[in-house]
VMD Tcl script that draws the C-alpha trace (Angstrom):
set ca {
  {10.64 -45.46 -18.39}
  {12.21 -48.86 -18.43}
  {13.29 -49.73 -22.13}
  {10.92 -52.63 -22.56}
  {7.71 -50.24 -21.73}
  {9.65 -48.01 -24.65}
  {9.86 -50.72 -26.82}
  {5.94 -51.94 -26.15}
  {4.40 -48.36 -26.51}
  {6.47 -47.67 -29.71}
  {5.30 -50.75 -31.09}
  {1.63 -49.75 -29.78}
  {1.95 -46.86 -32.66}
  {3.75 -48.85 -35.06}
  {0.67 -51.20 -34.79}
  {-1.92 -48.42 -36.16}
  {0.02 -48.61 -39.64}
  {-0.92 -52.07 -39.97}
  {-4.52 -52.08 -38.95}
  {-5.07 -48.39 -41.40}
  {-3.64 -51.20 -44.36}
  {-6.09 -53.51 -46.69}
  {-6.18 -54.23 -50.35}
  {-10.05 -55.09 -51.94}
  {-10.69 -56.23 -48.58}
  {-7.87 -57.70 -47.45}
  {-5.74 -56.16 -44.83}
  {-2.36 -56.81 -44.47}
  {-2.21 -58.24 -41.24}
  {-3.88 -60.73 -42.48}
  {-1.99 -61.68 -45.69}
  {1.38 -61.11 -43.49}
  {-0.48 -63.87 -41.30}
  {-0.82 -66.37 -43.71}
  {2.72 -66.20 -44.43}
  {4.05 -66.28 -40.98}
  {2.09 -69.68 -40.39}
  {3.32 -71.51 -43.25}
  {6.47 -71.56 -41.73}
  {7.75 -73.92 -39.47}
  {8.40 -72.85 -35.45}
  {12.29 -72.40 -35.72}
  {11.60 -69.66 -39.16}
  {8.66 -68.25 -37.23}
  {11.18 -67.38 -34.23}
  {13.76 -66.05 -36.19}
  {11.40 -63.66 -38.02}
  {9.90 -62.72 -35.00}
  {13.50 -62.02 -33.32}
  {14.99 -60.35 -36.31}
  {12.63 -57.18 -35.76}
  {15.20 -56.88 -32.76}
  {17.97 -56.41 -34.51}
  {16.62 -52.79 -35.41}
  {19.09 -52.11 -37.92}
  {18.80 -51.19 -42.22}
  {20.23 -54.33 -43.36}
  {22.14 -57.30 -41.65}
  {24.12 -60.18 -42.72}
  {23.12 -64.09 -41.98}
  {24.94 -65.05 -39.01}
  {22.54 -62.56 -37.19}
  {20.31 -65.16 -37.06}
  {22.85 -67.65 -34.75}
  {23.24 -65.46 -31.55}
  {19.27 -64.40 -32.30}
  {18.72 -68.25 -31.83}
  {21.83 -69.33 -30.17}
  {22.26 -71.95 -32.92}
  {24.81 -72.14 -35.38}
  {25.26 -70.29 -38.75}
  {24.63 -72.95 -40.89}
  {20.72 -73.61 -39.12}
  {20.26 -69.78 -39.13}
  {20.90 -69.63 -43.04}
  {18.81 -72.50 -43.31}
  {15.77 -70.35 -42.20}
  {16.86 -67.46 -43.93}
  {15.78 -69.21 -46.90}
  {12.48 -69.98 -46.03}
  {12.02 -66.71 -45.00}
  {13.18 -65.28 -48.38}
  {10.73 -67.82 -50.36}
  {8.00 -66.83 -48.03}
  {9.07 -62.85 -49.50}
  {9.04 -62.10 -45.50}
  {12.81 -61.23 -45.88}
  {14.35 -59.09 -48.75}
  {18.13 -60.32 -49.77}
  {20.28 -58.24 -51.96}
  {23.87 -58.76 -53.24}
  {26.34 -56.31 -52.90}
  {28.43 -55.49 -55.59}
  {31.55 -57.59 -54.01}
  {29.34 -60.56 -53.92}
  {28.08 -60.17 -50.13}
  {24.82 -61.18 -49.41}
  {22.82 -58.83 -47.11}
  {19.04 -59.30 -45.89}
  {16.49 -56.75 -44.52}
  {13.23 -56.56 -43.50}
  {10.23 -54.36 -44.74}
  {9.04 -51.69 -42.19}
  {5.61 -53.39 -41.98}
  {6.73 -57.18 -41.91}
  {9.01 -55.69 -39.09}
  {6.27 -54.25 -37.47}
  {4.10 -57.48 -37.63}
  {6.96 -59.68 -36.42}
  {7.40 -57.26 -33.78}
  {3.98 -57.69 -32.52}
  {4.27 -61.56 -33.01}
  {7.44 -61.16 -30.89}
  {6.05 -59.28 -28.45}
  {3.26 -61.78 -28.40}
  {4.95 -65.03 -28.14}
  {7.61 -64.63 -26.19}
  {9.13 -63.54 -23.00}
  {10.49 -60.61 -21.93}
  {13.21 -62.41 -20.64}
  {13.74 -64.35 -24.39}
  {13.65 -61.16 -26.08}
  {16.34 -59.38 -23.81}
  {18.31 -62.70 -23.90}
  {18.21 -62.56 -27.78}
  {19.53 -59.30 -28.02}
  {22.05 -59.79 -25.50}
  {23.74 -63.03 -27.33}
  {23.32 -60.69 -30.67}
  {25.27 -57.90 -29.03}
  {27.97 -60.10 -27.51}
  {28.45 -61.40 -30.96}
  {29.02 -58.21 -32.38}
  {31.79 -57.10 -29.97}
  {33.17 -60.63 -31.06}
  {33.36 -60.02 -34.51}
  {34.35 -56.50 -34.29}
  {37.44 -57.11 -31.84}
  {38.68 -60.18 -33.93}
  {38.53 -57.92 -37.24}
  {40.38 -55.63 -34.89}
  {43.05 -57.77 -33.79}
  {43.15 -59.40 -37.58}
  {44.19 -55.69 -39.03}
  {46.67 -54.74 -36.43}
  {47.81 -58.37 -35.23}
  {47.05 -58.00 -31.94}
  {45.24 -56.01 -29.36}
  {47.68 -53.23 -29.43}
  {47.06 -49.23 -28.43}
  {43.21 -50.61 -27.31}
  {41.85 -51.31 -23.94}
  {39.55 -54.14 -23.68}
  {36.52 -55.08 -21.11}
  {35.64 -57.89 -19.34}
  {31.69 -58.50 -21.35}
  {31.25 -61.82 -22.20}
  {31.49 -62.70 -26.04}
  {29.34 -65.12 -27.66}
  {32.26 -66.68 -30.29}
  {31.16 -67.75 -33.70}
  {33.55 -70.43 -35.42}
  {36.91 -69.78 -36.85}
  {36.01 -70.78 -39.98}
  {32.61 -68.69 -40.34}
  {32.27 -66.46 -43.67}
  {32.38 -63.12 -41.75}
  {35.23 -64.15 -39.75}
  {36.83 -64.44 -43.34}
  {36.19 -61.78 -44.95}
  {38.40 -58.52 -45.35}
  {38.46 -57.46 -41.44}
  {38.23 -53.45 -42.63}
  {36.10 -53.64 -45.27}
  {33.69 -55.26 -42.82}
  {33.88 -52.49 -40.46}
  {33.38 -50.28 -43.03}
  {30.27 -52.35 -44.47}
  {28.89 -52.70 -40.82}
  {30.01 -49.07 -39.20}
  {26.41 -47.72 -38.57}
  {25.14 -50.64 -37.54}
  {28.24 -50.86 -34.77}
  {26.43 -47.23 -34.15}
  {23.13 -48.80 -33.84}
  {24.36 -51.55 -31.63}
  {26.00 -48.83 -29.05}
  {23.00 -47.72 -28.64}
  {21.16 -50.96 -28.08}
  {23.95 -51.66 -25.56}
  {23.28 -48.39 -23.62}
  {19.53 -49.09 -23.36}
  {19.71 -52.29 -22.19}
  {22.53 -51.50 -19.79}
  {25.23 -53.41 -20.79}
  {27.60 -50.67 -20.04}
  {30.55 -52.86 -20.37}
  {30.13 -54.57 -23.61}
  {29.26 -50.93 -24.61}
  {32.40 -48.82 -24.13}
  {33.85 -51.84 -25.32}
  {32.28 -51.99 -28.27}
  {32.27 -48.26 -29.09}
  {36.54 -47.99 -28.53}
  {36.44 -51.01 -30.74}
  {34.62 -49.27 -33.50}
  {37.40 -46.67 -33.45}
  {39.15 -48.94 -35.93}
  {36.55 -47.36 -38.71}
  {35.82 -44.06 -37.42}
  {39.48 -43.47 -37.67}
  {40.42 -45.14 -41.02}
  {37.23 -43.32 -42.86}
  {37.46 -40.08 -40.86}
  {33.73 -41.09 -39.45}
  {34.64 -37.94 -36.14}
  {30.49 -37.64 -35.79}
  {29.76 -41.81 -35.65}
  {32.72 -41.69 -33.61}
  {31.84 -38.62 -30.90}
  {27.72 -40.27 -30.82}
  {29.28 -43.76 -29.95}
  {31.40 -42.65 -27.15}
  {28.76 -39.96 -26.12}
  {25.97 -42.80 -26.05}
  {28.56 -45.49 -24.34}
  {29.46 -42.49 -21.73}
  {26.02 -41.82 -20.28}
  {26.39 -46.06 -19.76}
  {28.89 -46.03 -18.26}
  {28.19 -43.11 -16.13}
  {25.11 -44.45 -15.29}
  {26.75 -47.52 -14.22}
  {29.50 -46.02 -12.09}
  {32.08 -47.83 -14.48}
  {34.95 -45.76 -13.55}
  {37.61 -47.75 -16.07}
  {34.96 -48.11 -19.13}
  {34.36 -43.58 -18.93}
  {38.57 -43.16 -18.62}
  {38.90 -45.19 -21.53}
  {35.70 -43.28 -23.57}
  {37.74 -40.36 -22.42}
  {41.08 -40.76 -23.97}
  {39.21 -41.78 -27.11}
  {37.96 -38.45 -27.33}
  {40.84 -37.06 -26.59}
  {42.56 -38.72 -29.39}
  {39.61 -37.83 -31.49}
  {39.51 -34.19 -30.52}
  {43.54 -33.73 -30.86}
  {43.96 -32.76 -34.50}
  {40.93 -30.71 -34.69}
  {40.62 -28.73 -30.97}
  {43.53 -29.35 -28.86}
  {42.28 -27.67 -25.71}
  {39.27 -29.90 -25.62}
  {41.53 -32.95 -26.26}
  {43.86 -32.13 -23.37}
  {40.60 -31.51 -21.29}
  {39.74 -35.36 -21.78}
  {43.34 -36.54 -21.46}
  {43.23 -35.03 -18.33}
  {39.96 -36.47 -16.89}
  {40.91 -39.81 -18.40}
  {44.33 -39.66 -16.60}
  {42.38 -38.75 -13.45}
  {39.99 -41.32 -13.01}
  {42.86 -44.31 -14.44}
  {44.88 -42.80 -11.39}
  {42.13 -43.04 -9.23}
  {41.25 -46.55 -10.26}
  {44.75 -47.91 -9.85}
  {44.85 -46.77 -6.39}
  {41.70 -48.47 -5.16}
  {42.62 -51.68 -6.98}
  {46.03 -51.14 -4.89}
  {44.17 -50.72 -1.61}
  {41.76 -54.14 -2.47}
  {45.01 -55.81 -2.93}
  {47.01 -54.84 0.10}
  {43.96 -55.20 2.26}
}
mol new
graphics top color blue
foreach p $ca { graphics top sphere $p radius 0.5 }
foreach p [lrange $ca 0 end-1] q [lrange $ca 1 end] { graphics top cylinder $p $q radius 0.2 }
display resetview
């Protein structure tokens, strides 16, 4: 099953809670529905997009790639969405804001979503979203070790936010550390939807937290997710790299299995640079 027919029939179940909901009378579909149409038609497409981001809690500039505006629009609508009480915003105790969505205003934007717009949009949506993430979390990368050093790198497309953004400013490992299960969740998003490269990518990014906070399970589920991607795919460079993270993750703790993906890694990198060598000579 393809994951949009996941994603339909899951909502399909979702949908029940809704319908089983009313207060003297009035269900909450229909209260949720009010709402939603007071806004205006960019706040109604965020809200419906943001049940994409499947994730606990999310920051603002979630809402640019969901829209491919910029951050400053997307906050804009975050605050009609907050005075509409559609979106729930707390404030960390180092003075970050964070927003997040209530399971059944999820669901009902969900449905809206599913609704109103495209296949196509929705998978387009989460694809800029995804690409931004892999942006963020390889500049915070580069921002804490000056450089892309002892990390290997894909060729996904990014979708860049500003220089000068907030996130971009903020301390580069205490953002991975605020955002490490949601670089989980995103993995995962990236496996389904078969972005295999942006995946591995992604998941040896992540490494930056998994290893500073001793994180070994998010760290083995990422690369095990990003794997069957990448196996799937037949990306040959993206698995030797998952490999030697795993290695390096295993070689403290079980050295045999370590050497056993050092090995493979070292295999299939050997492999790889051969072909590339015939492609060039030929």
């Amino acid at each position: 099953m393809c994951s949009s027919d996941l994603m339909v029939r899951q909502l399909r179940d979702e949908a029940r809670r809704l319908d089983e909901l009313d207060f003297k009378g009035t269900s909450l579909r229909a209260t949720l529905a009010v709402a939603y149409d007071s806004l205006d038609k960019p706040a109604r497409r965020l809200l419906r997009r943001l049940s994409l981001v499947g994730m606990a809690d999310f920051a603002s500039w979630v809402g640019a790639p969901l829209l491919d505006s910029d951050i400053g629009r997307a906050e804009y609508l975050f605050q009609q969405l907050v005075a509409a009480h559609l979106v729930e915003v707390t404030v960390t105790g180092d003075n970050v804001v964070r927003f997040h969505l209530h399971d059944l205003v999820r669901i009902y934007a969900a449905e809206r979503c599913t609704e109103e717009e495209s296949t196509a949009d929705r998978l387009d949506a989460m694809r800029r979203l995804l690409r931004c993430w892999l942006f963020i979390a390889t500049t915070a990368r580069r921002r804490i070790y000056g450089g892309d050093f002892a990390v290997l790198h894909g060729t996904a497309e990014l979708w860049p936010l500003p220089e000068d953004s907030v996130v971009l400013r903020l301390n580069p490992l205490e953002w991975f550390r605020r955002e490490r299960s949601s670089l989980v969740t995103a993995v995962s998003q990236a496996t389904q939807l078969g972005m295999d490269e942006l995946c591995w990518d992604l998941a040896a990014t992540a490494v930056t937290v998994f290893e500073f906070g001793l994180y070994g399970d998010d760290w083995r589920d990422s690369h095990d997710c990003a794997l069957s991607a990448v196996r799937s795919a037949g990306n040959k460079r993206g698995e030797a790299a998952l490999l030697h993270s795993l290695g390096t993750l295993e070689a403290s703790v079980r050295i045999a299995t370590a050497n056993s993906y050092f090995e493979q890694s070292l295999k299939i990198f050997r492999s790889e640079e051969r072909r590339v060598g015939k492609e060039c000579r030929s």
